[in-house]
MIVEXTOR-207212 format. One line per 4 residues: number of its first residue (from 1); for each residue y, z, x of C-alpha. Coordinates in nm, 4 decimals, padded with zeros to 6 digits. Layout:
// residues N
NUM> Y,Z,X | ...
This chain:
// residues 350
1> 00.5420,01.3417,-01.9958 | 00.4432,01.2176,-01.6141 | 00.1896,01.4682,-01.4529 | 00.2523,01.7559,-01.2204
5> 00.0677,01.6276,-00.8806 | 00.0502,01.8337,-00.5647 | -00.1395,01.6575,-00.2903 | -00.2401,01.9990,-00.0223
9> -00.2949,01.8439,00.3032 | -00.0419,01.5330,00.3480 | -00.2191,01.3756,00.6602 | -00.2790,01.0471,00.7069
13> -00.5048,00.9906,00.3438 | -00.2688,01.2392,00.1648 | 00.0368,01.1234,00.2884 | -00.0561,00.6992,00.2230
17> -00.1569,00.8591,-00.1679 | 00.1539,01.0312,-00.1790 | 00.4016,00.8076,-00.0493 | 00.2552,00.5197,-00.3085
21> 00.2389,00.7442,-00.5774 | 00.5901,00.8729,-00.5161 | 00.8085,00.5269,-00.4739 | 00.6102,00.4345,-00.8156
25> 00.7454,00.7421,-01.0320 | 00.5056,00.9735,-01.0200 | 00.5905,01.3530,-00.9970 | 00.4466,01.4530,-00.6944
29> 00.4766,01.7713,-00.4741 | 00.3457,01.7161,-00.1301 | 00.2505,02.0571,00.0939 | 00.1381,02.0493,00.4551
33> 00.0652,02.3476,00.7558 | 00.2495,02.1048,01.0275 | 00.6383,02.2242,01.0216 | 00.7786,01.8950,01.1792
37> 00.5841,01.6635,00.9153 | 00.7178,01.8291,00.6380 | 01.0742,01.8774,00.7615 | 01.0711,01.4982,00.8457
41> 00.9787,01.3888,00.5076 | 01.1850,01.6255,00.3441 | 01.5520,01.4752,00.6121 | 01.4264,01.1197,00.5915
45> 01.1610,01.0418,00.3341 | 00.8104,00.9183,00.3958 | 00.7507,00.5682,00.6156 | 00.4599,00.3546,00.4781
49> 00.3728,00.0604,00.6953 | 00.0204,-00.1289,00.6943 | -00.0542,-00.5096,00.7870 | 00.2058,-00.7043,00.5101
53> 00.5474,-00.6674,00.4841 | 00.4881,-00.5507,00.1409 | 00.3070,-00.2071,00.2771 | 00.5927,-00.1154,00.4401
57> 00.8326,00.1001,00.3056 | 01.0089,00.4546,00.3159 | 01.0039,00.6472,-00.0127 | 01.2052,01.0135,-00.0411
61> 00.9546,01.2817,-00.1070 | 00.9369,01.6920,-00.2113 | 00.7741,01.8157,00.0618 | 00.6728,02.2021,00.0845
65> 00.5739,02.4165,00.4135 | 00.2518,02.5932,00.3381 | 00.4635,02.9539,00.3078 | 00.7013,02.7746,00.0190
69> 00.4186,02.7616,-00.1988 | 00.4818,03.0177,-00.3852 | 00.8110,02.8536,-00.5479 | 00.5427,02.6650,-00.7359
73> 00.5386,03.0292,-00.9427 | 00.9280,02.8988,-01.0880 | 00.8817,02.5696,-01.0864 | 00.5613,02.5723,-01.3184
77> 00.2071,02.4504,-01.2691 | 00.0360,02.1522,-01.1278 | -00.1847,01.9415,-01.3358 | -00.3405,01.7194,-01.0625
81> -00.4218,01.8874,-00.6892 | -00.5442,01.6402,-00.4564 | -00.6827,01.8362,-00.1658 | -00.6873,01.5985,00.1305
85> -00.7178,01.8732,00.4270 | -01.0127,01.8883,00.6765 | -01.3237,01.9447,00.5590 | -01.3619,02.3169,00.7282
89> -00.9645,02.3494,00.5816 | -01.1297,02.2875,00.2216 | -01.1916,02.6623,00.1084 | -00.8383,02.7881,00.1658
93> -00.6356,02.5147,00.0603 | -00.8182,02.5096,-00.2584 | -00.7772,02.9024,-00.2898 | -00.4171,02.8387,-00.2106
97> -00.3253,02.6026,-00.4979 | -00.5700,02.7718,-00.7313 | -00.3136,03.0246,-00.9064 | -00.0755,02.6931,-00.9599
101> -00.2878,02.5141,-01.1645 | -00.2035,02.4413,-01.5624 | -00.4535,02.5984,-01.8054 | -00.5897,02.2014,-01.8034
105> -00.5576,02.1130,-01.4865 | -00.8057,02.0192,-01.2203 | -00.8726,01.9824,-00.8353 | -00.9674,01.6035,-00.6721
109> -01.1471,01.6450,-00.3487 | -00.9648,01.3067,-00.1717 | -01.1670,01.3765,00.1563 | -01.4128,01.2862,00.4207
113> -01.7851,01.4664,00.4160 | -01.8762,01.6162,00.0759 | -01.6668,01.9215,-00.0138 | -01.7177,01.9880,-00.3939
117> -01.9503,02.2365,-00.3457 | -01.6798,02.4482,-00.1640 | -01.4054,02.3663,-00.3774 | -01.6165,02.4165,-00.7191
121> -01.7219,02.7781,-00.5940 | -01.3243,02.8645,-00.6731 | -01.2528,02.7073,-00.9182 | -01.5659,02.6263,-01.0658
125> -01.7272,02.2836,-01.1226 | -01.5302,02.2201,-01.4376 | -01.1758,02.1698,-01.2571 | -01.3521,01.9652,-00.9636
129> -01.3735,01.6122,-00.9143 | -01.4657,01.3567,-00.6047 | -01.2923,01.0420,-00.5011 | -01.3880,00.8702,-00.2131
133> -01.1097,00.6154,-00.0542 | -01.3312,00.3529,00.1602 | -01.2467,00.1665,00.4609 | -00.8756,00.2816,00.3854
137> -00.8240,00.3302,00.7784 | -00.4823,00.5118,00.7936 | -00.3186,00.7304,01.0618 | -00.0795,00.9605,01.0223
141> 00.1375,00.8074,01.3700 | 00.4149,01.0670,01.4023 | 00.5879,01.3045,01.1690 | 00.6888,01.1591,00.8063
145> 00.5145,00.8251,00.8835 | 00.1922,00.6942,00.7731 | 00.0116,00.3205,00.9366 | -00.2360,00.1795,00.7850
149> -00.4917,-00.0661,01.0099 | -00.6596,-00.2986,00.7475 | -00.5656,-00.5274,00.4980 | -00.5844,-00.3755,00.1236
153> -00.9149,-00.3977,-00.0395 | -00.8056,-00.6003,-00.3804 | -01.0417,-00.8197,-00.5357 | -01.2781,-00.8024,-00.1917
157> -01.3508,-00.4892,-00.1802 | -01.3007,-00.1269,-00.3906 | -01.1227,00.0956,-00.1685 | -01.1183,00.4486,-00.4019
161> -01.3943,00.5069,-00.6515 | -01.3337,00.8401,-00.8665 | -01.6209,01.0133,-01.0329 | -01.7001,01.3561,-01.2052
165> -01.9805,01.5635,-01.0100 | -02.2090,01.5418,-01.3756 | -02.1939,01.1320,-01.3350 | -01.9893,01.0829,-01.6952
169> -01.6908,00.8592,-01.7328 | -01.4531,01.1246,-01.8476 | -01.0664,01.0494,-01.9532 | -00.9826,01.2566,-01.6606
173> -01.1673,01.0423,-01.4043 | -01.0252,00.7283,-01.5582 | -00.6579,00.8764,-01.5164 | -00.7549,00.9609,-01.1745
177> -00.8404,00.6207,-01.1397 | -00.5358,00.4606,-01.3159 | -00.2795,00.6488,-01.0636 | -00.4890,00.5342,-00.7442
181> -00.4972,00.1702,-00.8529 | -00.0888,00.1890,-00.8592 | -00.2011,00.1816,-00.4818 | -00.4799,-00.0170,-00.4314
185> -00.7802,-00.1256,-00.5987 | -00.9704,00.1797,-00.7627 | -01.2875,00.2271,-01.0185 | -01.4595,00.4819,-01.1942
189> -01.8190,00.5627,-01.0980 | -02.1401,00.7270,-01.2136 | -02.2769,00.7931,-00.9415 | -02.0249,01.0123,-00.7385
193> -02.3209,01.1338,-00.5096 | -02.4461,00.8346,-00.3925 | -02.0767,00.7158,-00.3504 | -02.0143,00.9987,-00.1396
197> -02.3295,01.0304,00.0988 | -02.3214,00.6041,00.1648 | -01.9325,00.7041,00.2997 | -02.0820,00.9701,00.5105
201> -02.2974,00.7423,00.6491 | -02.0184,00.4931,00.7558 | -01.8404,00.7764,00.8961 | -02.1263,00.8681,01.0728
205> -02.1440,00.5766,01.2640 | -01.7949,00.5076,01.3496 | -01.6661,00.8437,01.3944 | -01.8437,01.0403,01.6850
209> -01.8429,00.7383,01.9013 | -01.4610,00.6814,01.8748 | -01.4440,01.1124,01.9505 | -01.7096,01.0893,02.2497
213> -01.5907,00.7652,02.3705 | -01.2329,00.7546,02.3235 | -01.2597,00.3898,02.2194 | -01.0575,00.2485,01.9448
217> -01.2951,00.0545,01.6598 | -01.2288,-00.3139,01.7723 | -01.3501,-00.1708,02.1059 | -01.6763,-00.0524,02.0071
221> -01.7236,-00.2930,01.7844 | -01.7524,-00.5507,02.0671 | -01.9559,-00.3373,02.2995 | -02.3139,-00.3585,02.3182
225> -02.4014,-00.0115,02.3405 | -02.1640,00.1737,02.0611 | -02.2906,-00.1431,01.8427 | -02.6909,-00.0261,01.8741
229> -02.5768,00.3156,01.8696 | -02.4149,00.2739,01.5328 | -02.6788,00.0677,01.3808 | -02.9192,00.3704,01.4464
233> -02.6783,00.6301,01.3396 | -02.6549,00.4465,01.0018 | -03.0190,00.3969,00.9833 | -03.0796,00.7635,01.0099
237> -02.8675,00.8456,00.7609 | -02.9712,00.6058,00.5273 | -03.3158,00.7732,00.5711 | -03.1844,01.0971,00.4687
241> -02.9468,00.9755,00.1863 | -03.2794,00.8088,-00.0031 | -03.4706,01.0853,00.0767 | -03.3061,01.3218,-00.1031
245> -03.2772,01.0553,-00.4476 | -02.8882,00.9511,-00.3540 | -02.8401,00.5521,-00.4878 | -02.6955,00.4156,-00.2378
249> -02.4168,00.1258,-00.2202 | -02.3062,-00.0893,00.0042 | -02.1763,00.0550,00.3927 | -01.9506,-00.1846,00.5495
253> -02.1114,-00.4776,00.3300 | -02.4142,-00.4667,00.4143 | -02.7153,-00.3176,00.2040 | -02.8671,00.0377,00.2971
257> -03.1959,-00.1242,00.3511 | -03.0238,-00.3765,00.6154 | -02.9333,-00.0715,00.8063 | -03.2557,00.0835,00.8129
261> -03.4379,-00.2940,00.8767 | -03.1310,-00.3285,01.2040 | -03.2773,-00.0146,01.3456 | -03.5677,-00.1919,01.4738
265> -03.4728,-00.3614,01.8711 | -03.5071,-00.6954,01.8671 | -03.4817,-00.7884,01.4789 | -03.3067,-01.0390,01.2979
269> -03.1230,-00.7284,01.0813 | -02.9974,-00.6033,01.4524 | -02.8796,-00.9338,01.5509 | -02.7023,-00.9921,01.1968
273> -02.4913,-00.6490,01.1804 | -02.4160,-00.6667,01.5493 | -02.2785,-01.0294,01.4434 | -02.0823,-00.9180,01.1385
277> -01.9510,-00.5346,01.3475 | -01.7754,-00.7897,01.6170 | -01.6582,-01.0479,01.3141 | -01.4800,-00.7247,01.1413
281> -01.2978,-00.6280,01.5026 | -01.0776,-00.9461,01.3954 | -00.9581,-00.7654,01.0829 | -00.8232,-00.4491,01.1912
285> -00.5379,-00.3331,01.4029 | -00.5945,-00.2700,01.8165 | -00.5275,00.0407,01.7879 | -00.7094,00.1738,01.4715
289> -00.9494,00.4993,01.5434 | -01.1153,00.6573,01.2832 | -01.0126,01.0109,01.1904 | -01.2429,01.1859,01.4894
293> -01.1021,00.9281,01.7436 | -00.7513,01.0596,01.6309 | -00.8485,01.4353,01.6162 | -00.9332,01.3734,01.9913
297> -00.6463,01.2280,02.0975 | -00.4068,01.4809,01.9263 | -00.6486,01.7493,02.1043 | -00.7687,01.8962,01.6918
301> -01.1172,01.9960,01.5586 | -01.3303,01.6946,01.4582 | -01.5575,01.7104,01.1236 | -01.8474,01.6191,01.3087
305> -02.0187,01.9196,01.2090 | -01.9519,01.7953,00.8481 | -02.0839,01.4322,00.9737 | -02.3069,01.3875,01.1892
309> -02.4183,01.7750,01.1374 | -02.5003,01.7347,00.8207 | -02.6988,01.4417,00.8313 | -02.9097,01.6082,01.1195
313> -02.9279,01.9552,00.9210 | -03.0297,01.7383,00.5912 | -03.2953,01.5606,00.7920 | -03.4326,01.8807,00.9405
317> -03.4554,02.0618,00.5908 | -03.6396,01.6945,00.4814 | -03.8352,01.6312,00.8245 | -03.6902,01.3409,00.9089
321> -03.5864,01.2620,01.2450 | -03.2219,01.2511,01.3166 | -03.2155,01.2216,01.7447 | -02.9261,01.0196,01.7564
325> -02.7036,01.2094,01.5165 | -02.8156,01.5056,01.6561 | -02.7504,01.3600,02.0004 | -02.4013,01.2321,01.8421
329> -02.2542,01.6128,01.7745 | -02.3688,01.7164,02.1077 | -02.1767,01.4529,02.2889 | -01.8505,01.4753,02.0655
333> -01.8562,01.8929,02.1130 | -01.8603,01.8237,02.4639 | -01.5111,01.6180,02.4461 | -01.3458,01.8541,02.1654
337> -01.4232,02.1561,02.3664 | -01.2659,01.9856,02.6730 | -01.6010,02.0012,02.9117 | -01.5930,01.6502,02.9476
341> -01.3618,01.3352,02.9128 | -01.3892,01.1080,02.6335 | -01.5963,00.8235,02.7865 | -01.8579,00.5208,02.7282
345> -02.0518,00.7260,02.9736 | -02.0937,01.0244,02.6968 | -02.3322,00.8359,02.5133 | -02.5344,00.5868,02.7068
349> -02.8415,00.7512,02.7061 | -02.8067,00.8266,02.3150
């Protein structure tokens, strides 16, 4: 018998998971807070597209507003609950589909930043498990329909990688993994923590400059100034990720230690990453932000406090110097809270 899946937050990640999981069988529930998303999936279906033909697609959808949830009471429980909602959204949509859960089931944190903590203390670290979905680049465009700005990963590259918080390969975590690769390619892994904090890091770099900028990623790719400012950002949190006995993996293809080694002006490891940042500009959609640069633009709270802030609280706890990602939340709180204009000028001196 299929599982029960609810996915609680259908943005732009829960949405692309959804929509896959949905046009291949699977039983799945999505809820979201945003009325006109909902009621659009619900009329018309859910509308895929990405960079082949092949990504593109409507599938019909259940869809729930967050007040239906309670019909989940008749219907019967959920086995799987992705929680894809904003980091500082992770406490009460994880309370919210807590009563809906089977005796068995179990809660997948499918997000940026590193929220088991908050969803183990409700459920408790027994029903929680991470999965990180790298360089997926999606944007949820306009009610009911989901882009995605970069090829698939495939055989190049591992785009979700599911773990338990303990580090063993458990049945559940390779089910977990099983549904995902129905979407694209997927592993298990032992080492969920280092997973997780090596994505911070490349959201750290990419994130607050597209929020304080307003520059898409091509764009600051192929400027000078977002490239050195990136390089440094990653460095930093490199620093902080070893520091506290995280194995990293690879950000953006390149090594941890290449980050840390580009940080110095003037080196070959500088010269290299700025090299391969504008080669990947020819990979990706125009228009593709990551999730900050679209939380600007629709005028939402960013996660940089879940970013950048926690890199630079980390590093303070470990006395290690984070300027730039402390310099990174200052400039993106600026544009969020609408005292300044998303601009190059925002970080120049950073």
């Amino acid at each position: 018998m299929p599982k029960r899946i609810v996915i609680v937050g259908a943005g732009a990640v829960g949405a692309y998971v959804g929509g896959y999981l949905a046009r291949a069988g699977q039983d799945v529930t999505m809820i979201d807070p945003w009325p006109a998303h909902v009621e659009k999936m619900r009329a018309d279906g859910l509308s895929l597209s990405g960079l082949s033909e092949e990504e593109c697609f409507t599938t019909p959808i259940q869809a729930m507003h967050v007040t239906d949830v309670q019909d989940l009471a008749r219907t019967g429980p959920m086995d799987i609950a992705f929680v894809c909602m904003k980091s500082y959204d992770t406490e009460w949509a994880t309370m919210l589909i807590r009563d809906y859960l089977a005796p068995g089931g179990y809660v997948v944190s499918l997000q940026n930043c590193i929220n088991e903590n908050r969803i183990a203390g409700i459920v408790g670290w027994g029903k929680t498990l991470g999965c990180i979905a790298s360089q997926i680049a999606v944007e949820l465009v306009a009610p009911g329909e989901v882009r995605r700005g970069v090829p698939r990963g495939g055989n190049e590259h591992t785009v979700f990688r599911v773990g338990e918080v303990h580090g063993s390969i458990t049945p559940r975590v390779e089910e977990i993994a099983e549904l995902l690769s129905l979407i694209d390619s997927s592993k298990t892994t032992s080492n969920l923590w280092g997973e997780r904090w090596s994505k911070l890091v490349a959201n750290a770099m990419r994130n607050g400059l597209s929020a304080s900028t307003g520059m898409s990623s091509n764009a600051c790719d192929r400027e000078a100034i977002t490239r050195w400012i990136c390089i440094r950002t990653a460095a930093e949190a490199v620093s902080v990720g070893l520091a506290q006995g995280y194995k990293l993996e690879k950000i953006y293809e390149a090594m941890p230690e290449k980050w840390l080694a580009g940080a110095t002006e003037g080196g070959a490891a500088r010269s290299e990453l700025e090299a391969a940042m504008e080669a990947s500009a020819a990979k990706r959609a125009e228009t593709m932000r990551p999730s900050m640069g679209q939380d600007i633009q629709k005028g939402r709270r960013t996660e940089v406090d879940f970013i950048n802030g926690l890199v630079a609280a980390k590093g303070n706890e470990l006395g290690i110097a984070t300027s730039v990602n402390r310099a990174m939340v200052d400039a993106v709180k600026r544009v969020e809270l609408r005292k300044v204009q998303a601009s190059l000028d925002n970080v120049r001196e950073i």
